[in-house]
PDBQT receptor file of N, H, CA, C and O in Angstrom, charges set to zero:
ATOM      1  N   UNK A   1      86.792  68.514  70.802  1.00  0.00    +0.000 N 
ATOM      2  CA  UNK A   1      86.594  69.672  71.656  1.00  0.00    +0.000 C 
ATOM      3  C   UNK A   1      87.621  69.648  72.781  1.00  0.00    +0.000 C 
ATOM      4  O   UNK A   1      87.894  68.629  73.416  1.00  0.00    +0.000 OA
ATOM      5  N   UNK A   2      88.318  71.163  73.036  1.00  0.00    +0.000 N 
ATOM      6  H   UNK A   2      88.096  71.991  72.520  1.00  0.00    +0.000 HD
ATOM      7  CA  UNK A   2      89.556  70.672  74.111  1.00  0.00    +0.000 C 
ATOM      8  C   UNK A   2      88.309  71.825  75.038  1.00  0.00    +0.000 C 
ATOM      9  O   UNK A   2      87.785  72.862  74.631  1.00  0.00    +0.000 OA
ATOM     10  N   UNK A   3      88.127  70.970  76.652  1.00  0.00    +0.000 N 
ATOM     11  H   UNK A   3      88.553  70.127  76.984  1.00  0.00    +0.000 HD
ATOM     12  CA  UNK A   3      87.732  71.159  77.729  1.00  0.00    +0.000 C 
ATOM     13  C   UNK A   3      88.691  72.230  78.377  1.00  0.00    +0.000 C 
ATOM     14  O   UNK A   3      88.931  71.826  79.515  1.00  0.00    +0.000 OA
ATOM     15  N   UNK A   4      89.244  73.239  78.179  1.00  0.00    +0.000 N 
ATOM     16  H   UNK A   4      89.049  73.567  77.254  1.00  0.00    +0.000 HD
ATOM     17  CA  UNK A   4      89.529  74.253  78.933  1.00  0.00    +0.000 C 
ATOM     18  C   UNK A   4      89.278  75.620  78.937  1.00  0.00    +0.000 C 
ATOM     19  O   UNK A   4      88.768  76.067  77.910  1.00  0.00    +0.000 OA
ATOM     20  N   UNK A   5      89.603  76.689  80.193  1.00  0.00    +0.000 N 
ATOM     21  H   UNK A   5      90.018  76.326  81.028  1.00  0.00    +0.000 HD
ATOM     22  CA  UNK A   5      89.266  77.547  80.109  1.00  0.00    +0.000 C 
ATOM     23  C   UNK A   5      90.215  79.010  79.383  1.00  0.00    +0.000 C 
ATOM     24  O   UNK A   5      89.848  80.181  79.481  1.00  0.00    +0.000 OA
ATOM     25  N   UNK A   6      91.465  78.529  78.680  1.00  0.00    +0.000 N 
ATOM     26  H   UNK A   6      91.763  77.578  78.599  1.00  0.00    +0.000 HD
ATOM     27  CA  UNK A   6      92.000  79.238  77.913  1.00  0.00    +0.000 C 
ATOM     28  C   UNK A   6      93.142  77.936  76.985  1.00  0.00    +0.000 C 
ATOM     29  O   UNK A   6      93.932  77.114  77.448  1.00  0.00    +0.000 OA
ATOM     30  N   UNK A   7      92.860  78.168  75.952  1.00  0.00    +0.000 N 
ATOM     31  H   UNK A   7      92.218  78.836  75.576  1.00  0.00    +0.000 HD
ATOM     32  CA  UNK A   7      93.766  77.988  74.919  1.00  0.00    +0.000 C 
ATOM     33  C   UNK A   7      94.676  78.086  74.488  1.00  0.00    +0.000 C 
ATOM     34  O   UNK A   7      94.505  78.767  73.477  1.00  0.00    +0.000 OA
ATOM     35  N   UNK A   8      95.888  77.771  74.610  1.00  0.00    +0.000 N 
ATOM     36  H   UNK A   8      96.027  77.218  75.431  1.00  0.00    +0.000 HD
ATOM     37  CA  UNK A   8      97.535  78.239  73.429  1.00  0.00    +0.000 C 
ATOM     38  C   UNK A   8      97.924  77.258  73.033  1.00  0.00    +0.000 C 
ATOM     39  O   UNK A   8      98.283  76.250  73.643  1.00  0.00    +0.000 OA
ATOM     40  N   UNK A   9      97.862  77.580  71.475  1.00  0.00    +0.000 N 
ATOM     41  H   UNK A   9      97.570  78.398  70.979  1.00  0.00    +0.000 HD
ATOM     42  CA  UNK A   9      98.504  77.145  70.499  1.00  0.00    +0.000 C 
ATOM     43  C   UNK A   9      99.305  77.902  69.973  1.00  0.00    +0.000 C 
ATOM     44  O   UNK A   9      98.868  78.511  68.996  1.00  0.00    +0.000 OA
ATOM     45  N   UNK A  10     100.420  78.108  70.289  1.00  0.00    +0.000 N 
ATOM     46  H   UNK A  10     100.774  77.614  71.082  1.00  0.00    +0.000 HD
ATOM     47  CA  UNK A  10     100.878  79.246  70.072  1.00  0.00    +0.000 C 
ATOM     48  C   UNK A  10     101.050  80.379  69.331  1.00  0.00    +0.000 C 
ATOM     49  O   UNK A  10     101.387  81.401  69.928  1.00  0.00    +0.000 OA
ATOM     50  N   UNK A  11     100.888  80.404  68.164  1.00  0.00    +0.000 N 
ATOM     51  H   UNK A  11     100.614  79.574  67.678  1.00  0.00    +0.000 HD
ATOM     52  CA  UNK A  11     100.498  81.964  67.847  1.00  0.00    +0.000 C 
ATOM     53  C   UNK A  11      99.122  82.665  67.828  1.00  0.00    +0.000 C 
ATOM     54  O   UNK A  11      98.798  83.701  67.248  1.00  0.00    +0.000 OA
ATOM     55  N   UNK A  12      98.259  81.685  68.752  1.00  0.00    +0.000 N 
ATOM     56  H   UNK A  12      98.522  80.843  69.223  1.00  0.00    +0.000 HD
ATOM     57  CA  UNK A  12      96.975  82.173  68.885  1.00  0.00    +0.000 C 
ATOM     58  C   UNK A  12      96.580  81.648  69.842  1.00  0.00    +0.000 C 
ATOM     59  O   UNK A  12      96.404  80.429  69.841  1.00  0.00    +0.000 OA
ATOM     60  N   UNK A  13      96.271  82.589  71.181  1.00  0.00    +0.000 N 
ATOM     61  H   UNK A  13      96.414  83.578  71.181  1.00  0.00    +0.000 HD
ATOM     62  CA  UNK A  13      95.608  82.276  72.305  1.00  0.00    +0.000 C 
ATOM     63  C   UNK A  13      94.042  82.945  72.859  1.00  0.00    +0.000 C 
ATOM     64  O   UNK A  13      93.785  84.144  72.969  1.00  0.00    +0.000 OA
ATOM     65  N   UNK A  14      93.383  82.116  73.074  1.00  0.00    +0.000 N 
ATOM     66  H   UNK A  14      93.591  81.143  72.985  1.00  0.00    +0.000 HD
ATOM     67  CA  UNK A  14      91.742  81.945  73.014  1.00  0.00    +0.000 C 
ATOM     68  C   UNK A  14      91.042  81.688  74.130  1.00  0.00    +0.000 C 
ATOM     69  O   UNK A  14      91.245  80.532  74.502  1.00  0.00    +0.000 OA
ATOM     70  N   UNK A  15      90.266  82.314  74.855  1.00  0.00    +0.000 N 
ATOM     71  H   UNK A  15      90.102  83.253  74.553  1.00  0.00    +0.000 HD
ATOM     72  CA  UNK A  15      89.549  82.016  76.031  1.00  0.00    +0.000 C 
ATOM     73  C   UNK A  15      88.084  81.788  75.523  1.00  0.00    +0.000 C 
ATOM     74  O   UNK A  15      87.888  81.557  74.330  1.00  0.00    +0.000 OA
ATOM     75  N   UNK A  16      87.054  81.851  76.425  1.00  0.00    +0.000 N 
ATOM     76  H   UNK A  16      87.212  82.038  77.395  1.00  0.00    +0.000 HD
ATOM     77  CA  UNK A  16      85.811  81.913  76.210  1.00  0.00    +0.000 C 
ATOM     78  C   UNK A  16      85.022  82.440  77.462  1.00  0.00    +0.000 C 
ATOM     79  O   UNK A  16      85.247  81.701  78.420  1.00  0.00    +0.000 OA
ATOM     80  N   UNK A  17      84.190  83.454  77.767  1.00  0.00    +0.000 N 
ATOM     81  H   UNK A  17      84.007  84.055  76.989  1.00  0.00    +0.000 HD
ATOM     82  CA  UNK A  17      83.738  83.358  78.813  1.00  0.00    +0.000 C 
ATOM     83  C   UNK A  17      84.314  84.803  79.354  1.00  0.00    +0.000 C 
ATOM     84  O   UNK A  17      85.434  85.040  78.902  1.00  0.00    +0.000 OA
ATOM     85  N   UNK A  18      83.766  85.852  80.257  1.00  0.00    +0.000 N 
ATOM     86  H   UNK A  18      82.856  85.659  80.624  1.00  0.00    +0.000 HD
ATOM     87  CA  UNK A  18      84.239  86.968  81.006  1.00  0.00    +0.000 C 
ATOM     88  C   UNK A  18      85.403  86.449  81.633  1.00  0.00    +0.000 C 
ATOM     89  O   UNK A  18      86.514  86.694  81.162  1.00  0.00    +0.000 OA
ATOM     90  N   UNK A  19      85.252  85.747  82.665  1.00  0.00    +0.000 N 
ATOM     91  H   UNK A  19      84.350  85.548  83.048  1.00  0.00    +0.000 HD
ATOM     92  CA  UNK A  19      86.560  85.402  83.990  1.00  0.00    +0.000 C 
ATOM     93  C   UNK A  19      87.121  84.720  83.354  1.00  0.00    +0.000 C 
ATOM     94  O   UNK A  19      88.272  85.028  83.661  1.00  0.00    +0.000 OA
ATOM     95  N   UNK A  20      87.224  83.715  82.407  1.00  0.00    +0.000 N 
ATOM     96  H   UNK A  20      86.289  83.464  82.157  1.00  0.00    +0.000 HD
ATOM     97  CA  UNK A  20      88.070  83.428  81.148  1.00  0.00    +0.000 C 
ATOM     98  C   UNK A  20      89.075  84.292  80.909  1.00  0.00    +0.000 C 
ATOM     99  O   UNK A  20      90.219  83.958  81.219  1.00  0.00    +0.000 OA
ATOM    100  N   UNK A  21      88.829  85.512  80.334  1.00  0.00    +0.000 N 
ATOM    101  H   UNK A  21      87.900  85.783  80.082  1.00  0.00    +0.000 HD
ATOM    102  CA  UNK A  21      89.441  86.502  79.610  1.00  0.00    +0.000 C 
ATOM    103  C   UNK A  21      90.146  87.393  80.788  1.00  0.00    +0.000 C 
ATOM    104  O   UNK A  21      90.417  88.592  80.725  1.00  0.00    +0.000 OA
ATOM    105  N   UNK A  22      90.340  86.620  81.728  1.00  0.00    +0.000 N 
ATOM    106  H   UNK A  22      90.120  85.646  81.780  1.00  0.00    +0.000 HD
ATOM    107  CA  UNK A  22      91.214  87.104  83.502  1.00  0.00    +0.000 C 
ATOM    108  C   UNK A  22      92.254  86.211  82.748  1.00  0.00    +0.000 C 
ATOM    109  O   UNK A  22      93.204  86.366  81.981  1.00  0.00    +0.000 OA
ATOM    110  N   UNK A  23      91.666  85.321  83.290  1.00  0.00    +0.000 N 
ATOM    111  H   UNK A  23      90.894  85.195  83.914  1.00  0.00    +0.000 HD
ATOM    112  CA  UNK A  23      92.465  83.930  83.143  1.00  0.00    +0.000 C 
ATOM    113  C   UNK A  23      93.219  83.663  82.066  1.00  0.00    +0.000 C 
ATOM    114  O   UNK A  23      94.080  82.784  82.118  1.00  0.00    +0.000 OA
ATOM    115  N   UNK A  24      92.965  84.475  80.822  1.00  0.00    +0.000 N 
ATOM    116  H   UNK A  24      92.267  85.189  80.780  1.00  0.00    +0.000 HD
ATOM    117  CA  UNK A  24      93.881  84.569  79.330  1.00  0.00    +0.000 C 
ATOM    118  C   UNK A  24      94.621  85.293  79.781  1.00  0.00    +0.000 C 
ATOM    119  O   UNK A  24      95.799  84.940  79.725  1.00  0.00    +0.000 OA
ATOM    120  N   UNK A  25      94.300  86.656  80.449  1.00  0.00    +0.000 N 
ATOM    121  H   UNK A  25      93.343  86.942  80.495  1.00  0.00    +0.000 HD
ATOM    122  CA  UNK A  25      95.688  87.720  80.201  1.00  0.00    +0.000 C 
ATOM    123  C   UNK A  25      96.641  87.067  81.296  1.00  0.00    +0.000 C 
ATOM    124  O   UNK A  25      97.789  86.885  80.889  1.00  0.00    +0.000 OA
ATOM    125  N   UNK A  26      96.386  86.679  82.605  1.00  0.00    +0.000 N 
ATOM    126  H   UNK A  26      95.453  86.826  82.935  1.00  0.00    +0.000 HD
ATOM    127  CA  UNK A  26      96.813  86.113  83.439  1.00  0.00    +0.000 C 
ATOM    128  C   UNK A  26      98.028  84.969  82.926  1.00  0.00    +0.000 C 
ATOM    129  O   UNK A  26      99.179  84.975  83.361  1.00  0.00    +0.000 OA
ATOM    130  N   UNK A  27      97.578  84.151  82.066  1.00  0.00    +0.000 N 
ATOM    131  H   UNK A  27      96.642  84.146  81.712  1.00  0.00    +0.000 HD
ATOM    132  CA  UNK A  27      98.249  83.283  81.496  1.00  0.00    +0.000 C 
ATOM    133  C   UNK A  27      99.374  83.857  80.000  1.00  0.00    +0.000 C 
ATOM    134  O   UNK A  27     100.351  83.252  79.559  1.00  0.00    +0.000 OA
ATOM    135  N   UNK A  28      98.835  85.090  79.543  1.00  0.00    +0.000 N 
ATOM    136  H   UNK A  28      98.041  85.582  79.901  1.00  0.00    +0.000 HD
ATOM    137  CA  UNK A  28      99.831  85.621  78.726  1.00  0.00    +0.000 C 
ATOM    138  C   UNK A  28     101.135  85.788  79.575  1.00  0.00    +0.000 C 
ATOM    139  O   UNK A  28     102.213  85.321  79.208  1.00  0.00    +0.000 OA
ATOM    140  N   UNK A  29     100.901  86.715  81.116  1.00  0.00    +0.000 N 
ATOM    141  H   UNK A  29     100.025  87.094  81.414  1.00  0.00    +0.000 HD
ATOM    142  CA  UNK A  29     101.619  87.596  81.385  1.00  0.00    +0.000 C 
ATOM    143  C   UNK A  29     102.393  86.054  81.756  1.00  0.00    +0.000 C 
ATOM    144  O   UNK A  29     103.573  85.931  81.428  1.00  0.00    +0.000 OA
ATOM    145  N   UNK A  30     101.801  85.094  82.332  1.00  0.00    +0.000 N 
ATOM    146  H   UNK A  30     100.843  85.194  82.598  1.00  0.00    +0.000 HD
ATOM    147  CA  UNK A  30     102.585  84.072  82.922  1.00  0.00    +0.000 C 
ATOM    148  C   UNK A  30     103.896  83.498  81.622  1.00  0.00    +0.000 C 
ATOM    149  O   UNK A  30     105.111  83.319  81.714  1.00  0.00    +0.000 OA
ATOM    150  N   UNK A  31     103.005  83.366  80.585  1.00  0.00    +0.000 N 
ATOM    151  H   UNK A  31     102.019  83.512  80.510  1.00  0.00    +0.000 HD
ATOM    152  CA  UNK A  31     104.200  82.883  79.240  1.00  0.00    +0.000 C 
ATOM    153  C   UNK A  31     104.736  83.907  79.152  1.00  0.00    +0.000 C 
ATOM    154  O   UNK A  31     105.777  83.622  79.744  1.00  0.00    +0.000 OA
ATOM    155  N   UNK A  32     104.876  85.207  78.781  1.00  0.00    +0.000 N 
ATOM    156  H   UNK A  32     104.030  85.438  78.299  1.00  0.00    +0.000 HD
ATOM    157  CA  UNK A  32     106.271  85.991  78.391  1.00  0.00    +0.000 C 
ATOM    158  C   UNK A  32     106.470  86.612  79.532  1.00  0.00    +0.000 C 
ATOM    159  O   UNK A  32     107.547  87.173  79.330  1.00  0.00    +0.000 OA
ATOM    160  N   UNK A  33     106.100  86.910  80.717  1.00  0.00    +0.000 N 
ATOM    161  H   UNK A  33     105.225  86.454  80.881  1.00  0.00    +0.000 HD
ATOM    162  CA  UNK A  33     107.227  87.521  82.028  1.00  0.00    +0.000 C 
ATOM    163  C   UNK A  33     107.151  87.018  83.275  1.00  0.00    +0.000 C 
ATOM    164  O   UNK A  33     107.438  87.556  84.345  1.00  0.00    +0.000 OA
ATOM    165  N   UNK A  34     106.670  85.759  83.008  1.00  0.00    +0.000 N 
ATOM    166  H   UNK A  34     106.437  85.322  82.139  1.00  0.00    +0.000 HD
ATOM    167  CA  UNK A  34     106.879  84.293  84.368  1.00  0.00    +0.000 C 
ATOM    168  C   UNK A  34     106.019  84.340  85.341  1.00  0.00    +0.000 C 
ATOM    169  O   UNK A  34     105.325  85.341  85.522  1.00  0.00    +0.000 OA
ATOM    170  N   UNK A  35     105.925  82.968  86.310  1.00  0.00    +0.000 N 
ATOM    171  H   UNK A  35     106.489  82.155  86.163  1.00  0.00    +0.000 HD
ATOM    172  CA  UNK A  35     104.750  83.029  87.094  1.00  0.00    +0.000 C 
ATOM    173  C   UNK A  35     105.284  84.000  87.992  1.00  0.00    +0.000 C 
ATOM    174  O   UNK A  35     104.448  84.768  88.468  1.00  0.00    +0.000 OA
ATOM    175  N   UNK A  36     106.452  84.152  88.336  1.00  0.00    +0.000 N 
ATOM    176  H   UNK A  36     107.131  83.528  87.949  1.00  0.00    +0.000 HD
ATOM    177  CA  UNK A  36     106.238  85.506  90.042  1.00  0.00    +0.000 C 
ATOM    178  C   UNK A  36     105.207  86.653  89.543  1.00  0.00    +0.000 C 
ATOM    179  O   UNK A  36     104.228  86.850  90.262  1.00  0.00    +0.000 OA
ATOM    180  N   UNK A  37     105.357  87.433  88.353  1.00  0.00    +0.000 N 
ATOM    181  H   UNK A  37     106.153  87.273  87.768  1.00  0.00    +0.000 HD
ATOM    182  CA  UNK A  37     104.644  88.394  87.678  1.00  0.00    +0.000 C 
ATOM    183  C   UNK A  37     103.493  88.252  87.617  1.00  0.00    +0.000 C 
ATOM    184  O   UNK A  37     102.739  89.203  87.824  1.00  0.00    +0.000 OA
ATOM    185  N   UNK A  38     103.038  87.019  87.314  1.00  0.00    +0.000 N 
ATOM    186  H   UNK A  38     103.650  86.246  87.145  1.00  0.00    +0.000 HD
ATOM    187  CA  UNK A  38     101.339  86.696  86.930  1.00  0.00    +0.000 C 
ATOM    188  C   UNK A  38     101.010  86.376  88.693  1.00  0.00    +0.000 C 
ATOM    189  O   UNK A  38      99.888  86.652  89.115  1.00  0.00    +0.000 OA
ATOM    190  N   UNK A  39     101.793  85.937  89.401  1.00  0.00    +0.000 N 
ATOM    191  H   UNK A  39     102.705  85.712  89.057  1.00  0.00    +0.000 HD
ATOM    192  CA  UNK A  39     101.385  86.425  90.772  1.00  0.00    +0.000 C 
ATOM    193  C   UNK A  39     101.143  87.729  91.286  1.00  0.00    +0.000 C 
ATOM    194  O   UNK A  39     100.128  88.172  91.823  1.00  0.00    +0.000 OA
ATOM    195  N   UNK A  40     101.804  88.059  91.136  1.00  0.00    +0.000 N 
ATOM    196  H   UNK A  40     102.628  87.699  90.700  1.00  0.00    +0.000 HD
ATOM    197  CA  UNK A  40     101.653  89.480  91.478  1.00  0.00    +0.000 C 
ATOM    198  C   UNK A  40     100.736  90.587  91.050  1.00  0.00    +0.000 C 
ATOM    199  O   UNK A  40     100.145  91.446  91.705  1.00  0.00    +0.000 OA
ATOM    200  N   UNK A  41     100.786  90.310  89.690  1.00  0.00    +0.000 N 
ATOM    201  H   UNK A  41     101.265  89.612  89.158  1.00  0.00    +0.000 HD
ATOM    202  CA  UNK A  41      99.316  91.024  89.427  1.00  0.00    +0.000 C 
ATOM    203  C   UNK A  41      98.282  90.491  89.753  1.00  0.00    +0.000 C 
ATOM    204  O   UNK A  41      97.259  91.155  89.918  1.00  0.00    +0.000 OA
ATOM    205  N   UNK A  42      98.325  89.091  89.927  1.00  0.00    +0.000 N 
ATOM    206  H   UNK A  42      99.156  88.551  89.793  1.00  0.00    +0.000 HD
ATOM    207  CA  UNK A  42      96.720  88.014  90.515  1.00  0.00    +0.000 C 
ATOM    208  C   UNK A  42      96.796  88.944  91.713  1.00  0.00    +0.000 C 
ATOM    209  O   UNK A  42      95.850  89.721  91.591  1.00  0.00    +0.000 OA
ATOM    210  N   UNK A  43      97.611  89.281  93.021  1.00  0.00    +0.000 N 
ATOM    211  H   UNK A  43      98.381  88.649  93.120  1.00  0.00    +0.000 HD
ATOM    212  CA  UNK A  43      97.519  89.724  94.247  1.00  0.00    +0.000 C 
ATOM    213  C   UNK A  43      96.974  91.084  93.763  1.00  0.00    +0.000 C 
ATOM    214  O   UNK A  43      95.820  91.283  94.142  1.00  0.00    +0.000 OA
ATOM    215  N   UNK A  44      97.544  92.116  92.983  1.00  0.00    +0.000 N 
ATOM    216  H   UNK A  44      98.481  91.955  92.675  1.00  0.00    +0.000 HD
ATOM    217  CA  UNK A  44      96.840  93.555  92.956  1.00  0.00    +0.000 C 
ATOM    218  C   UNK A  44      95.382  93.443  92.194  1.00  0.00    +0.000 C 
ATOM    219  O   UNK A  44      94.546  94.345  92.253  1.00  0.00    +0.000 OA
ATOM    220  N   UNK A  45      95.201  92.267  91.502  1.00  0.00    +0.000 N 
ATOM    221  H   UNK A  45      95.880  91.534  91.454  1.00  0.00    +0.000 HD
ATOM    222  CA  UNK A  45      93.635  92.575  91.258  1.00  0.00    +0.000 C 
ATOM    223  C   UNK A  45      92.544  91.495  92.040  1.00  0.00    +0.000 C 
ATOM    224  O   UNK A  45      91.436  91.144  91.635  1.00  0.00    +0.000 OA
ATOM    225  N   UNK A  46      93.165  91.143  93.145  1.00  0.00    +0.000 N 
ATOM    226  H   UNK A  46      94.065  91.427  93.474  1.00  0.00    +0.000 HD
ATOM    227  CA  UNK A  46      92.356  90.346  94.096  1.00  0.00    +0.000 C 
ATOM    228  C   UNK A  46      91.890  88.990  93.070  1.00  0.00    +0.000 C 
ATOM    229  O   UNK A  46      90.771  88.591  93.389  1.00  0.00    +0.000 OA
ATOM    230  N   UNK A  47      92.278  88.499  92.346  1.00  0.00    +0.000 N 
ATOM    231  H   UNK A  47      93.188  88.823  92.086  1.00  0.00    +0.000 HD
ATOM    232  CA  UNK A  47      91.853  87.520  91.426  1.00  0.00    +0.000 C 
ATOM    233  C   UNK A  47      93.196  86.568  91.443  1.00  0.00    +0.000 C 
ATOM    234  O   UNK A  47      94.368  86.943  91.425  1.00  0.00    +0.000 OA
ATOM    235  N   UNK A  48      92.494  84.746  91.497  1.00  0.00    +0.000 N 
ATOM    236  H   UNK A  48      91.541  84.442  91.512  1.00  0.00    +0.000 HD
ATOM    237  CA  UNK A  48      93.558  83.985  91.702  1.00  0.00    +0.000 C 
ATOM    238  C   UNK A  48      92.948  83.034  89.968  1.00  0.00    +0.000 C 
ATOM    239  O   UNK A  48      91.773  82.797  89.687  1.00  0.00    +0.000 OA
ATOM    240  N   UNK A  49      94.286  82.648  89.031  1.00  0.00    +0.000 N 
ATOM    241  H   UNK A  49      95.241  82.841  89.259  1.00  0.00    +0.000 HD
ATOM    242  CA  UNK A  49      93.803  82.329  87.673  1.00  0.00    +0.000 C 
ATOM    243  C   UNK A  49      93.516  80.985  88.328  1.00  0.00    +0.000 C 
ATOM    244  O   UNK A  49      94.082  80.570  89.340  1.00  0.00    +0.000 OA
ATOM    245  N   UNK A  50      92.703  80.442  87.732  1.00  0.00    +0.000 N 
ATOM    246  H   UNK A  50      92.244  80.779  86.910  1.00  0.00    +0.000 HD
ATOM    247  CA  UNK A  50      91.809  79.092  88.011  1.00  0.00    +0.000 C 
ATOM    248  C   UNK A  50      91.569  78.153  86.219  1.00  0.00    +0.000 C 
ATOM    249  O   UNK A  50      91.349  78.654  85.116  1.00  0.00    +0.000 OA
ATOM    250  N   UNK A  51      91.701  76.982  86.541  1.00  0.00    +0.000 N 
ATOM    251  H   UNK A  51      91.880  76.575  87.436  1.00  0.00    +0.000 HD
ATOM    252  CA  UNK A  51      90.791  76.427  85.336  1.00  0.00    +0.000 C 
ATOM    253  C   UNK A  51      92.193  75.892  84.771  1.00  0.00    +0.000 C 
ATOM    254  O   UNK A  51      93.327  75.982  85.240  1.00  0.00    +0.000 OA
ATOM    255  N   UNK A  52      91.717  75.316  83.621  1.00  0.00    +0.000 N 
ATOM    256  H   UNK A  52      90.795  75.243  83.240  1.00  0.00    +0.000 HD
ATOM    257  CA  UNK A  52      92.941  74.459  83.323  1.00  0.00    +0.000 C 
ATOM    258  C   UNK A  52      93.465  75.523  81.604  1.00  0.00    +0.000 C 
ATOM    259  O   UNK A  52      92.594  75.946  80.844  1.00  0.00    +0.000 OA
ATOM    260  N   UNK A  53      94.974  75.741  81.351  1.00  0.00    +0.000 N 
ATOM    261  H   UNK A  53      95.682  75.397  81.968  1.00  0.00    +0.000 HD
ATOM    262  CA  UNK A  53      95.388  76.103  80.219  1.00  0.00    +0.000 C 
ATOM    263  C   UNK A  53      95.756  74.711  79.343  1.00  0.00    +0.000 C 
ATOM    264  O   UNK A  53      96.514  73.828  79.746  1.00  0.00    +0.000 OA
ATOM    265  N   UNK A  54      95.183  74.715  78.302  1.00  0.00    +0.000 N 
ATOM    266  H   UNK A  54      94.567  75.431  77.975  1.00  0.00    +0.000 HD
ATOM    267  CA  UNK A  54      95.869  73.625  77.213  1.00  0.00    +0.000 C 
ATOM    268  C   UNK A  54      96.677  74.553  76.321  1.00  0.00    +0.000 C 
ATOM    269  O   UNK A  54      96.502  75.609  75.713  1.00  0.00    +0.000 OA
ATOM    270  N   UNK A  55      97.587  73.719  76.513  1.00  0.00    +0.000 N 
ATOM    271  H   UNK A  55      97.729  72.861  77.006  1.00  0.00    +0.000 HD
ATOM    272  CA  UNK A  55      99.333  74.305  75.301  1.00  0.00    +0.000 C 
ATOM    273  C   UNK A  55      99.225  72.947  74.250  1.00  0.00    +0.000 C 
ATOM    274  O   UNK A  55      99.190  71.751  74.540  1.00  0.00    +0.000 OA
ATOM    275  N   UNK A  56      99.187  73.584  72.994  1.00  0.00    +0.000 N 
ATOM    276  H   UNK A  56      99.215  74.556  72.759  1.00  0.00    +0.000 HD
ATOM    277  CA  UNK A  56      99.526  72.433  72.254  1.00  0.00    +0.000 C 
ATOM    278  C   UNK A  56     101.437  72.070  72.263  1.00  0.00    +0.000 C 
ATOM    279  O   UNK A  56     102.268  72.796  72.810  1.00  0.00    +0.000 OA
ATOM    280  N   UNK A  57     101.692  70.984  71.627  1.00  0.00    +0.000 N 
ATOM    281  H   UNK A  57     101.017  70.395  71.183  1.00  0.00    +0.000 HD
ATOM    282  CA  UNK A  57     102.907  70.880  71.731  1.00  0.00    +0.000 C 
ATOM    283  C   UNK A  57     103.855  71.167  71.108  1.00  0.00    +0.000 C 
ATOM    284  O   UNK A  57     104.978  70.899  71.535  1.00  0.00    +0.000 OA
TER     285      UNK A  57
Protein backbone atom coordinates (compact mmCIF):
# COMPACT_ATOMS: atom_id res chain seq x y z
CA UNK A 1 0.00 0.00 0.00
CA UNK A 2 1.69 3.45 -1.01
CA UNK A 3 0.54 6.03 1.94
CA UNK A 4 -0.22 9.08 -0.14
CA UNK A 5 -2.56 11.53 -1.05
CA UNK A 6 -2.12 11.46 -4.91
CA UNK A 7 -0.39 9.01 -7.07
CA UNK A 8 1.88 9.16 -10.43
CA UNK A 9 2.94 6.57 -12.13
CA UNK A 10 3.07 8.01 -14.99
CA UNK A 11 0.61 7.38 -17.44
CA UNK A 12 -1.87 7.16 -14.73
CA UNK A 13 -2.45 9.54 -11.98
CA UNK A 14 -4.84 8.69 -8.95
CA UNK A 15 -6.03 10.45 -5.89
CA UNK A 16 -8.55 9.31 -3.37
CA UNK A 17 -10.68 11.44 -1.34
CA UNK A 18 -12.58 15.12 -2.31
CA UNK A 19 -9.46 17.56 -1.27
CA UNK A 20 -7.39 14.80 -2.80
CA UNK A 21 -8.79 15.48 -6.15
CA UNK A 22 -7.46 19.52 -5.39
CA UNK A 23 -4.40 18.11 -4.71
CA UNK A 24 -4.36 15.79 -8.11
CA UNK A 25 -5.19 18.60 -10.42
CA UNK A 26 -2.85 20.83 -8.45
CA UNK A 27 -0.12 18.37 -8.97
CA UNK A 28 -1.01 17.76 -12.77
CA UNK A 29 -0.80 21.46 -13.44
CA UNK A 30 2.55 21.34 -11.32
CA UNK A 31 4.04 18.31 -13.81
CA UNK A 32 3.20 19.79 -17.24
CA UNK A 33 3.26 23.80 -16.58
CA UNK A 34 5.59 24.04 -13.34
CA UNK A 35 5.34 24.94 -9.78
CA UNK A 36 5.03 29.02 -10.35
CA UNK A 37 1.58 27.96 -12.20
CA UNK A 38 0.36 25.45 -9.64
CA UNK A 39 1.08 28.46 -7.35
CA UNK A 40 -0.78 30.58 -8.73
CA UNK A 41 -3.77 28.88 -9.22
CA UNK A 42 -3.33 27.47 -5.38
CA UNK A 43 -3.49 31.59 -4.67
CA UNK A 44 -6.82 32.15 -6.99
CA UNK A 45 -8.60 29.25 -5.40
CA UNK A 46 -7.56 30.06 -1.81
CA UNK A 47 -6.28 26.37 -1.52
CA UNK A 48 -2.56 25.46 -0.58
CA UNK A 49 -1.75 21.47 -2.15
CA UNK A 50 -0.83 19.54 1.01
CA UNK A 51 -0.02 15.75 1.54
CA UNK A 52 2.60 13.88 0.08
CA UNK A 53 2.76 12.95 -4.10
CA UNK A 54 4.44 9.47 -4.80
CA UNK A 55 6.14 9.38 -8.44
CA UNK A 56 7.19 6.07 -9.30
CA UNK A 57 10.58 6.02 -10.93
Amino acid sequence: MIDARVVDDGNLVTAGGVTSGIDLALWVITRECGASIATSVESVMEYEQRGVVWRSS
